[in-house]
N, C-alpha and C positions, 0 to 999 in steps of 0.2 A: 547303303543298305536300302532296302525297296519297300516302301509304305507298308507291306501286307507285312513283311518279314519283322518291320518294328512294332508292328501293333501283335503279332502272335510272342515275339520277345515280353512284352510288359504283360500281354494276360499270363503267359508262363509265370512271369517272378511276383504278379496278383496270385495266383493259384500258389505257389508254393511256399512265399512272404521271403524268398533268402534274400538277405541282410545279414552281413560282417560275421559269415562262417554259419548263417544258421536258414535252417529248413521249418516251414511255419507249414501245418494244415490245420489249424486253430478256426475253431469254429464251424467246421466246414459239416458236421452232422453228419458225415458218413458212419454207417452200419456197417462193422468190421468185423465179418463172422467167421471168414474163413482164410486159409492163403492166398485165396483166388482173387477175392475181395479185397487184398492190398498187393495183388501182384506190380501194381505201377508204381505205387508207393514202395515197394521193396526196391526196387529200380531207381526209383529217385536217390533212394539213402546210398545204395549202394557205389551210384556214379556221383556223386557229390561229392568232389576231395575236400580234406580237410573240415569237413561236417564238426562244429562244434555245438551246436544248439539244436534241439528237438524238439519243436510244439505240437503234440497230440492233442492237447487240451479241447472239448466241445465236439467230440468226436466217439463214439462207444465202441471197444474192442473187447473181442472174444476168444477166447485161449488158443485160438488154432495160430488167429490170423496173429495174436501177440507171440506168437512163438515163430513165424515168418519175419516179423518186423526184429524180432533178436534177432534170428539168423543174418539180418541183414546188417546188422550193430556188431558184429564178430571182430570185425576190423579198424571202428571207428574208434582209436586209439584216441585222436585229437577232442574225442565228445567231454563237454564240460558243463553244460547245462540241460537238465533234463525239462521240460514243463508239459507236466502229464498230470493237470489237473482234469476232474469232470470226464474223464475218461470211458466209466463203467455204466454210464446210464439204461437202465433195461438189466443189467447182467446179475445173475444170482450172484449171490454172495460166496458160494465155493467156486465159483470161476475166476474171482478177482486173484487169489494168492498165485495158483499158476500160471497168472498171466505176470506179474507180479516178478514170481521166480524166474521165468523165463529171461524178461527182460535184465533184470539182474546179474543174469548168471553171464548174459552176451555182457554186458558193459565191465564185469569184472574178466572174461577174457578177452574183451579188445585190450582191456590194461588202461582201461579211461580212468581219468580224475577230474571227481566230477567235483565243481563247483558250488554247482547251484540244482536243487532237488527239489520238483510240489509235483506235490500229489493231493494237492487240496481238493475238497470236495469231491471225496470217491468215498462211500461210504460204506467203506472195506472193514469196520471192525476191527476187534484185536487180531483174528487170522489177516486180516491185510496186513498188520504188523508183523506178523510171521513171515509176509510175503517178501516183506521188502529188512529183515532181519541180518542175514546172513551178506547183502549189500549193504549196511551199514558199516558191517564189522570189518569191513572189508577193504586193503589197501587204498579200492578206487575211492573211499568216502573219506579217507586220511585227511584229503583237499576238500570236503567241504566247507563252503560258510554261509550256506544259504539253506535252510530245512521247513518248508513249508507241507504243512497236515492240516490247513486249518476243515471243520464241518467234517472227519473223518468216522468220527462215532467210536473212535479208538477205545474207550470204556478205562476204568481201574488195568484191566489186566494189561491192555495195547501198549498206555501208558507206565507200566513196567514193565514191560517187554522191551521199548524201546528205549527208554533207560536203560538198560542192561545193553543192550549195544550200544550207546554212547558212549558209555564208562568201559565196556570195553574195546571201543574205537582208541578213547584217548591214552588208555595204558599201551596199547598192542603198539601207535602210532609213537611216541613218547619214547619208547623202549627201543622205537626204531630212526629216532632222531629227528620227527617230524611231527611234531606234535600236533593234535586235532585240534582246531581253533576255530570253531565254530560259532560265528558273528550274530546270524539272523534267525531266530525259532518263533512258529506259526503253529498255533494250533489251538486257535478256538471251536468251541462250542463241540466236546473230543467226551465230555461228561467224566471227565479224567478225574472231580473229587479229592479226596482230603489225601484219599494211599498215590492215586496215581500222579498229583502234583509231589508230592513228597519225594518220589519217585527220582520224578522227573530234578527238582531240585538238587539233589545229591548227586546227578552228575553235571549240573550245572555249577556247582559248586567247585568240581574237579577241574573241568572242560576252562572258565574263568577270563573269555576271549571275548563273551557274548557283548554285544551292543543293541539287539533291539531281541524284547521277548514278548508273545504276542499271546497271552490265553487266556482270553473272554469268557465268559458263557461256560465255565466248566464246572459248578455245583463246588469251587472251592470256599471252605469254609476259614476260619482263624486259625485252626491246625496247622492248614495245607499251607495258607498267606504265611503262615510263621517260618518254617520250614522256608518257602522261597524269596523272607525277607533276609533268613542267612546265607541264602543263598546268593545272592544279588550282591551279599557284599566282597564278596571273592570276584567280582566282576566289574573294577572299576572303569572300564571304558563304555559301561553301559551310556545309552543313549535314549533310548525307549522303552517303555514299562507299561504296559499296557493290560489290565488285570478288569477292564472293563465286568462288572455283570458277575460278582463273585460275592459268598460273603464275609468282608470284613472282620464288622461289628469291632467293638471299641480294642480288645487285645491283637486283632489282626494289625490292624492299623496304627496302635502304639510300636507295634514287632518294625511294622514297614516303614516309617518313622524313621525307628533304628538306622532302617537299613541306607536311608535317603542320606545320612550323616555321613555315607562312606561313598556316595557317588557324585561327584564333584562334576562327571560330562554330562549328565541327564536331562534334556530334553526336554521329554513329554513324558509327561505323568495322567497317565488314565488312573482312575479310580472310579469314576463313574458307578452308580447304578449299586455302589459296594458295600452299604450303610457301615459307613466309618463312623456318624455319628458323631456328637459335639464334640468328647474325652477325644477321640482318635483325629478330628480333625485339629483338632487344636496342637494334639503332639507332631501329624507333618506338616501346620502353619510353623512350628518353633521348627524341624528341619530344613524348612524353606527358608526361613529367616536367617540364617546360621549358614547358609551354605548355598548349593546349586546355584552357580552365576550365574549359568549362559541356560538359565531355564526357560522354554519357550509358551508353554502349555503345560495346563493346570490343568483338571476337570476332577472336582469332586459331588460332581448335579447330583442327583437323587438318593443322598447318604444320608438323610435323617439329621442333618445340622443345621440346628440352631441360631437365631439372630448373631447373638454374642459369639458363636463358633466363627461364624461367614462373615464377621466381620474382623478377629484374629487372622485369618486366611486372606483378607483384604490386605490389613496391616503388613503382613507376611512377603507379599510382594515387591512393595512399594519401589523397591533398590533393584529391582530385575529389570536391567534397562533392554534383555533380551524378549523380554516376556509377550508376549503376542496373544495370549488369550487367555481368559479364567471365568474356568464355568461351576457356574454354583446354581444352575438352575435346578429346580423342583424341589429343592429343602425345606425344610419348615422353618423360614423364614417369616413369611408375611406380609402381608402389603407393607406395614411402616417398616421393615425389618429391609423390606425388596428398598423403600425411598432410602432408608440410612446406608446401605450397601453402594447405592449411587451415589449419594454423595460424596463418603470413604473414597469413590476411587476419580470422581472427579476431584478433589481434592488435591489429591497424586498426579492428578492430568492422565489419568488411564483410564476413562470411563467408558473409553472406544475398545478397550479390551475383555471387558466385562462382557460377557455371553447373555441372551436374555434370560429372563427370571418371569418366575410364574409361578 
């Protein structure tokens, strides 16, 4: 092959990122406002056999030209990952559902099953829930196990809208011998709250496949944490828990306790930022104690806990020879509280796993 022909080969698979079945324009900032404006891009998808991965993410599209890029997706039967984060930058908010719908309605008549779904960082509200509603419920989302929404602004109602098609994903799926088993959920910072986690947990509760659940940042209070502490316990293959930036306060965090007593593969425990507070740290230092072996990560930093709590939580570890990190920064600890905490865990010979304190 001739110099010039191999260097227009690799900026070609530079430009389009394909790799193991999949088409990459990630990042690329193009403005996609019309058919015209992805006429090459429909061309690529369309000559690409075997297309199983789609990255639009860092690129803004507009209902005409997302209704070109379906038409183009009509046949891609083998598509299994979608990654259509960061998509809508610039674009009103009633433009996103139809663009939304569109791509939808191609991926459920190629007859795709899809894998893996983000839409993170489109800040689609609960009509983007709307948008992409009718593709949940839908055959091709039977095969998911991958559901990223995180910074979507989804609100109370998004987040029971989209519960509502989970729960009836996994009866519709179930009734047809394949049940929905949906591994990975993303969605922080969604302001989803006390109704819309509650919501969300009842079909988490049904769904019971999950292993990593991700929702930071969404104004949930003890209500909601309770609610997805029974939740969590229908879900023993969990892995990761991550509830970063929510609040607690001492009944949240007795509930979530609870729930730690029933998850024997967990991980990584976010709590961060949650004010569990001395009472509630003290009841998941006794579930730590009691259980989770192969726990890696800890983090209960900015929760309002007490010398005497962070140093329960200290004790708590001691036997987790998996354990990799524990952060108890910005508590109300103390200088002499921060010196006794170091010592606790060099004591244990774990003082390299102690996170800093301040």
């Amino acid at each position: 092959m001739a110099t010039d022909d191999v260097a227009q080969l690799a900026d070609s698979l530079a430009k389009t990122g394909v790799e193991d079945g999949e088409l990459s324009y990630k990042g690329q900032g193009r403005k996609l406002d019309d058919a015209q404006s992805v006429e090459e891009m429909v061309k690529e998808i369309q000559d690409f056999e075997g297309l199983q991965a789609l990255r639009l993410e860092g690129n803004t599209v507009g209902v005409e030209a997302a209704r070109a890029i379906a038409k183009a997706l009509e046949t891609k039967s083998a598509l299994k990952r979608c990654y259509w984060s960061d998509m809508f930058t610039g674009r009103l908010r009633s433009e996103i559902p139809p663009a939304l719908n569109s791509l939808g309605d191609a991926l459920m008549l190629a007859g795709a099953r899809l894998t893996v779904l983000d839409l993170s960082d489109n800040a689609f509200g609960p009509d983007g829930v709307k948008g992409i509603e009718n593709l949940l419920k839908s055959s091709t989302c039977y095969t998911l196990q991958e559901l990223r929404l995180n910074n979507c602004g989804m609100g109370i109602g998004g987040g029971k809208i989209l519960a509502a098609a989970l729960i009836y994903n996994h009866k519709k799926s179930s009734a047809e011998g394949s049940p929905f088993s949906l591994k990975v959920f993303v969605a922080g910072r969604n302001r989803l709250e006390n109704d819309g986690a509650t919501a969300l947990a009842q079909a988490f509760k049904l769904i019971g496949s999950m292993e990593e659940v991700h929702m930071p940042q969404n104004g949930i209070n003890h209500a909601g944490v309770t609610a997805l502490a029974e939740a969590m316990q229908h879900n023993p293959g969990l892995r990761i828990l991550n509830l970063n930036d929510n609040t607690f306060t001492e009944k949240g965090a007795i509930a979530m306790a609870q729930a730690l007593k029933h998850l024997r593969s967990i991980q990584v425990i976010n709590f961060g930022d949650c004010l569990v507070r001395p009472e509630g740290a003290k009841a998941i230092a006794a579930s730590v104690s009691e259980g989770l072996p192969i726990l890696k990560e800890l983090n209960l930093s900015y929760g309002e806990i007490t010398e005497d709590a962070a140093l329960v939580v200290a004790q708590a570890v001691k036997d987790k020879d998996q354990l990799e990190k524990l952060d108890l920064n910005g508590n109300c600890i103390g200088e002499d509280g921060c010196r006794a905490l170091k010592v606790a865990m060099e004591a244990m010979n774990m003082s390299e796993l102690l996170g800093s304190l301040r």
